[in-house]
N, C-alpha and C positions, 0 to 999 in steps of 0.2 A: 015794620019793626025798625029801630033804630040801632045803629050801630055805631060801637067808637071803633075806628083801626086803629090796628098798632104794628108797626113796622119796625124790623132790627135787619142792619148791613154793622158788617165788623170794621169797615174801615171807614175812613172819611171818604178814600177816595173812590170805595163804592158805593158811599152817597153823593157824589159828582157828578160819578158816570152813568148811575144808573142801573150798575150792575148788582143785580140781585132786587133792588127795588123797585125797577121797573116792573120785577116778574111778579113780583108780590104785590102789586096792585093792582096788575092784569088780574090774579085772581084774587080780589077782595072785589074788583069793579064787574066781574062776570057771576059774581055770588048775589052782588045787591043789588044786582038789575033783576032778579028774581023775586027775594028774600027782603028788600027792605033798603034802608037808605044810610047812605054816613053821615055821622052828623059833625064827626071832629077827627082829628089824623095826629097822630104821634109817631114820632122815628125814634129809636136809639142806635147809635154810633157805638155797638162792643160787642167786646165777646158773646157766644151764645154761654159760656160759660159760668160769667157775672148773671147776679139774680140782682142786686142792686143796681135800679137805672133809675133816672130821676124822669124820662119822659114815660115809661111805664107806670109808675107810681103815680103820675098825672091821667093817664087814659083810665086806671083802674079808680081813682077818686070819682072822675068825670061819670065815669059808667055807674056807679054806684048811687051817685046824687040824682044821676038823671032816670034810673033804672033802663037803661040801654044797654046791650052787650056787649062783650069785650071782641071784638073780631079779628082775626089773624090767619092770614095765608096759609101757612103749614106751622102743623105741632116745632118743628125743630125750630122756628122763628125764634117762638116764643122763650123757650126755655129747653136748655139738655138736662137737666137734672130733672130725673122723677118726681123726687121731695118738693120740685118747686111746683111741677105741674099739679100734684096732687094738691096740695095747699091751697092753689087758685082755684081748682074745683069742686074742694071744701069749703069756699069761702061764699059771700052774698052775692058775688059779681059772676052772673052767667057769663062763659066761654064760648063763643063762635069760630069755629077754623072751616074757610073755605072751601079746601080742598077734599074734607072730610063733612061732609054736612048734614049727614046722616047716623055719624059717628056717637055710641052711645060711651055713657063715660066712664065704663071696664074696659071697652076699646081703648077708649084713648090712655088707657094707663098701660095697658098691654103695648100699645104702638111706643108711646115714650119710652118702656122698660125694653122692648128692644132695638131703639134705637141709641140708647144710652149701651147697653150690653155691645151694640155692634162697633160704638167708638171704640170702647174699652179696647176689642180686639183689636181693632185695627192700630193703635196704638202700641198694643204688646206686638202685632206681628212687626211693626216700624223697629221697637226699640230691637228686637231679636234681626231685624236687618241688618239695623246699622253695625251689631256686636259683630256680626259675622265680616261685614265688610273690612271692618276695624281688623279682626285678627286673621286676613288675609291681605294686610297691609295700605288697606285702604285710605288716602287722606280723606277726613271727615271734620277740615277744617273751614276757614273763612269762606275759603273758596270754594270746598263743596255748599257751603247754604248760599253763596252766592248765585251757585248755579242752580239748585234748587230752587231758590225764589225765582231767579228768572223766566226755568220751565214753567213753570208752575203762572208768572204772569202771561206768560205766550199761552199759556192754555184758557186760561180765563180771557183774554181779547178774542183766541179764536170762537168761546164758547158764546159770546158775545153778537162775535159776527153771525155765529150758526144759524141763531134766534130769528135772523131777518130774513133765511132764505125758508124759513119751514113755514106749511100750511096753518090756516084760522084756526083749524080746528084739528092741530098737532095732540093739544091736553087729550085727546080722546082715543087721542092710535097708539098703540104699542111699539116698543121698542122696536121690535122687528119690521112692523111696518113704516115706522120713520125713516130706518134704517134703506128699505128699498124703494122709500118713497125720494132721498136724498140720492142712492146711487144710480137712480132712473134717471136722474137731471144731472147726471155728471160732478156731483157736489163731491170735492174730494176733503177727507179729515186730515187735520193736521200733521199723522203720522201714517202713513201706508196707503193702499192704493185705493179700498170700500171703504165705506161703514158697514160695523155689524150692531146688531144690537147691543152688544157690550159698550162699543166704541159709542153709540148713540146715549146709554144707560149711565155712561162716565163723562159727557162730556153735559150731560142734562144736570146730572147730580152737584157736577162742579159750578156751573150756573145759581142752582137754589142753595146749595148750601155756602156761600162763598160769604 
């Protein structure tokens, strides 16, 4: 079977590095060594946000002329909005995601609709942070998103470096076991003395979703 990929990193300069689209090609290239082959590869540079991207609207032409499927690493790749996902697969161009390949397409509405609801929150729980810090006199100005973006790139370099000390076949182990698979060999996490699964679940997440 033939496949178009389509890839989405938010920054240019984790289209550079590698980060996030290296992971997303590891699994499109572990899907179609199975399943079939690529025949053409699209990146977008943005938001998962924007539903408008001009290399998508190229993979989904491509796909449709060629009757090949649209293939994609993980749902969140593609689109955070329900309405977008849904659309796509109402529309003529079959969907492939990777990571789900079994996935029927109530699933995958169900998967998007909670993963849009779980932004949501995590969003409300941020702004109800920041309120609280704010009226316990917290500055929450330049210098705090200063330092925020910084943690925040110290995490994603380490999340980075993580990637090259874990096993082939990490996709297949559980948190907890990555987790004692990493504290067996001494690997210590950026902030404290183990991993736990948490620590392994947050520093994974921050890698795909980035």
């Amino acid at each position: 079977m033939d496949f178009v990929a389509y890839y989405r990193v938010s920054t240019k300069r984790q289209s550079r590095s590698g980060l996030g689209l290296d992971a997303q090609r590891a699994s499109i290239t572990a899907f179609t060594t199975e399943h079939g082959r690529v025949v053409a590869e699209f990146t977008d540079i943005t938001s998962g946000k924007k539903d408008e991207r001009t290399e998508l609207n190229k993979a989904i032409k491509l796909a449709r002329s060629t009757g090949a499927r649209l293939l994609i690493a993980k749902l969140d790749r593609f689109s955070r909005r329900v309405s977008f996902i849904a659309r796509m697969m109402e529309s003529d161009v079959r969907l492939a995601i990777a990571e789900m390949p079994n996935a029927t397409e109530f699933q995958l509405h169900i998967f998007a609709a909670l993963a849009q609801e779980e932004r949501r929150l995590i969003s409300e729980r941020t702004k109800r942070a920041l309120l609280q810090a704010k009226a316990k006199g917290t500055l929450l100005g330049t210098n705090g998103r200063l330092l925020a973006a910084r943690n925040k790139a110290e995490a994603l370099a380490f999340a980075q470096s993580l990637s090259k000390h874990l096993p082939k076949d990490w996709r297949n182990m559980s948190y907890n076991a990555l987790a004692r698979w990493l504290n067996a060999r001494g690997i210590k996490p950026r902030i404290g003395r183990k991993f736990y699964a948490q620590t392994v679940k947050n520093y994974m997440t921050l890698l795909y979703h980035s």
